[in-house]
C-alpha positions in Angstrom: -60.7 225.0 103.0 -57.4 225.1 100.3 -54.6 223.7 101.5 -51.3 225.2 100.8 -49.0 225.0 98.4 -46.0 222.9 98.7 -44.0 225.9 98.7 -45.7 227.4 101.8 -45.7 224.4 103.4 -42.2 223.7 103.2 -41.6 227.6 104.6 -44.1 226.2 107.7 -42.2 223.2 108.1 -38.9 225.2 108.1 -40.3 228.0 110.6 -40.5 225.1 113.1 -44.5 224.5 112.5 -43.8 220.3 111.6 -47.4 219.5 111.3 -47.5 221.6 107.9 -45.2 218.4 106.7 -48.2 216.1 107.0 -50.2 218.1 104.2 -47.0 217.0 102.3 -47.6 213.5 103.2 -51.1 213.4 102.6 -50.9 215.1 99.0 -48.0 212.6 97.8 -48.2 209.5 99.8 -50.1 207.8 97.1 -47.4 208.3 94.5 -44.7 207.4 96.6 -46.5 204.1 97.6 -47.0 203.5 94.0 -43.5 204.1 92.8 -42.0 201.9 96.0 -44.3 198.8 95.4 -43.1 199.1 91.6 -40.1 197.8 92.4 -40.1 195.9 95.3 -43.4 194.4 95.1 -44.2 193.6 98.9 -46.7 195.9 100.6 -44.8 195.0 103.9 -41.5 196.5 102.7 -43.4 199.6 100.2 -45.2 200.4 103.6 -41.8 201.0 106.1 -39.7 202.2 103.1 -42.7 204.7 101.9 -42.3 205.8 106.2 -38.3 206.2 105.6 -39.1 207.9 102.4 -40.3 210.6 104.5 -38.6 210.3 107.2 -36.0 211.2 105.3 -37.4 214.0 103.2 -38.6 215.7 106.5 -34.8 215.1 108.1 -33.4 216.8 104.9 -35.7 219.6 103.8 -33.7 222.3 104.6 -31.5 220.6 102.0 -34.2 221.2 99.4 -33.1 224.3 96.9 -36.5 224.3 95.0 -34.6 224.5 91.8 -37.2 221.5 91.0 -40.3 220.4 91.9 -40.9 219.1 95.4 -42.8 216.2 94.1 -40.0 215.6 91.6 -37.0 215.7 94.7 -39.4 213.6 96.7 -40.1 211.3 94.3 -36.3 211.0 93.4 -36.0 210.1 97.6 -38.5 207.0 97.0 -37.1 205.9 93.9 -33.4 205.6 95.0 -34.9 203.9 98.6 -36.8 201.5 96.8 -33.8 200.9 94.1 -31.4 200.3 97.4 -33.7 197.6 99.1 -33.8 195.6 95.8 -30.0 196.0 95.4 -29.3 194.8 99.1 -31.8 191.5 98.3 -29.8 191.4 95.3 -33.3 191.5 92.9 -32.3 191.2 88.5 -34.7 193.4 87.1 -35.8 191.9 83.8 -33.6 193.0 80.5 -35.3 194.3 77.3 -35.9 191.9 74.1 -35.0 194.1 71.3 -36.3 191.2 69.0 -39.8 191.1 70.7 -40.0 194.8 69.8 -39.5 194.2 65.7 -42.3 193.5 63.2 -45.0 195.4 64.3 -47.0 198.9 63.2 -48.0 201.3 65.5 -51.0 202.0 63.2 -52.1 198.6 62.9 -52.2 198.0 66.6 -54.3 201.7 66.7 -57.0 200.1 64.4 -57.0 197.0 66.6 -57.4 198.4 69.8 -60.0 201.6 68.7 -62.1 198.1 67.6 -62.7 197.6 71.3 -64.9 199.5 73.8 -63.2 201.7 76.2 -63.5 198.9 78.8 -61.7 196.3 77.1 -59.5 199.3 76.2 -58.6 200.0 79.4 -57.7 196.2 80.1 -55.5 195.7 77.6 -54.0 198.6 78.3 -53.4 197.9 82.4 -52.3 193.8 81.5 -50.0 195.3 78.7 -48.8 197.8 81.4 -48.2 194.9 84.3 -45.8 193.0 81.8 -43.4 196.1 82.1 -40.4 196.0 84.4 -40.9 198.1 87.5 -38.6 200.7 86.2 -39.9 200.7 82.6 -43.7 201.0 84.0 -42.3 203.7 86.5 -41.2 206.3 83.6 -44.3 205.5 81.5 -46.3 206.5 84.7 -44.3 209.7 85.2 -44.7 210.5 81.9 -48.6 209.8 81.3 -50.1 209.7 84.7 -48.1 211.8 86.6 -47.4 214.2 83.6 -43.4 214.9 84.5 -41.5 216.6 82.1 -38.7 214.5 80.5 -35.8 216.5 82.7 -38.0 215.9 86.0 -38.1 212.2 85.1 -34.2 212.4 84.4 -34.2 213.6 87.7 -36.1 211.5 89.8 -34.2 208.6 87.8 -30.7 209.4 87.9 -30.8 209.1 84.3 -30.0 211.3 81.4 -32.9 213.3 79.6 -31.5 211.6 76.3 -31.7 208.2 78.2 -35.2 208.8 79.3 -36.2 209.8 75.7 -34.5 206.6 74.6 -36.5 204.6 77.3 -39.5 205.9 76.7 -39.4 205.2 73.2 -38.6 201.3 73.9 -41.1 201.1 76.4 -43.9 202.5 74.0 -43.0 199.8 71.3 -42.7 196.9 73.8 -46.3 198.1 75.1 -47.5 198.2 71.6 -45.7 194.7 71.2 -47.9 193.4 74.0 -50.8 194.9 72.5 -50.2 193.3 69.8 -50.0 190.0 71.2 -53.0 190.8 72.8 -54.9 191.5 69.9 -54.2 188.6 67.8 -55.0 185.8 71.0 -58.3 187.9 71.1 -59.5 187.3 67.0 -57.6 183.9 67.4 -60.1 183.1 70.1 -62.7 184.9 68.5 -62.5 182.6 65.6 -62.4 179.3 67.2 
C-alpha cells in the first residue's frame, strides 16, 4: 500500500487525524538524525533533539505555508535545534584553510581517483567527506545526497543562495584537497 504524500498528510494531521504525522516521521527521521548528529556528534543528544525536532514540527504545522518543501521547513527545524545545542555548550566549529585549498587541479585529482576501483572510490570519498566540518558536510549532503536545490539549502541554512554557492564551491576544493592528499600517501606507500 502507497503511503501519502506529505501534502495529504499534513491536511490529515490538520483535520485532527495525528497518527497521519507518524508517516511524516517515518519517511524523514533518517535525515533529520543525520543532519542532528552532524553537528553535535553524540547519539544521546541527536536522539532527544531529533524527538524535539518533531515535537516541534507537529506543535507548529499549522504554521507551515507550503511555499517550500516540507522536507526543506523540517529540515530547517533540525538544523537550527542542533545549531542551538552546540551554541549553548559553546562548541567552535572548525574555520576553513584558504591555503590548504591552493595548488591543486581538479583534473589531476579525476585521473587519480578513476585509477581506483569503485570500492576504494567510495573510501576515499566517505574519509575525505568525515574531515569536513559538520556544517560544510551538511550542504554537500543536501546538495548530492539529498538533491536540494540551492534556494532550499539557503533555506534550511539561514544562509544566502549566493553564500551557499560560495560554500559549496569551497567545500568541493577542500574535498578535492583531501583527495589529493589521499592520493599521494597512497603511491607514496605504494612505492616503498
Amino acid at each position: 500500500m502507497k503511503k501519502p504524500d506529505d501534502h495529504t498528510c499534513i491536511e490529515k494531521v490538520r483535520k485532527g487525524e495525528d497518527s497521519a504525522f507518524a508517516v511524516l516521521v517515518d519517511r524523514y527521521k533518517d535525515m533529520v538524525y543525520t543532519i542532528v548528529h552532524k553537528i553535535v556528534r553524540s547519539h544521546e543528544e541527536t536522539e532527544e533533539i531529533a524527538q524535539d525536532v518533531f515535537l516541534k514540527a507537529y506543535h507548529s504545522l499549522n504554521s507551515f505555508k507550503g511555499k517550500s518543501k516540507f522536507s526543506t521547513w523540517l529540515y530547517r527545524i533540525a538544523y537550527n535545534a542542533a545549531i542551538t545545542q552546540t551554541r549553548k555548550k559553546k562548541i567552535e566549529m572548525g574555520a576553513l584553510d584558504e591555503q590548504l585549498m591552493e595548488n591543486y587541479t581538479q583534473d589531476a585529482i579525476n585521473e587519480d581517483i578513476y585509477t581506483l576501483d569503485t570500492q576504494q572510490q567510495k573510501q576515499f570519498i566517505d574519509h575525505a567527506l568525515s574531515k569536513l566540518p559538520e556544517t560544510e558536510y551538511l550542504i554537500i549532503s543536501f546538495y548530492h545526497k539529498e538533491e536540494c536545490a540551492i534556494s532550499e539549502i539557503a533555506e534550511i541554512t539561514g544562509l544566502s543562495e549566493s553564500n551557499v554557492k560560495v560554500k559549496l564551491h569551497r567545500i568541493r576544493k577542500k574535498l578535492y584537497n583531501e583527495l589529493d592528499v589521499l592520493m599521494k600517501e597512497k603511491l607514496i606507500n605504494r612505492q616503498q
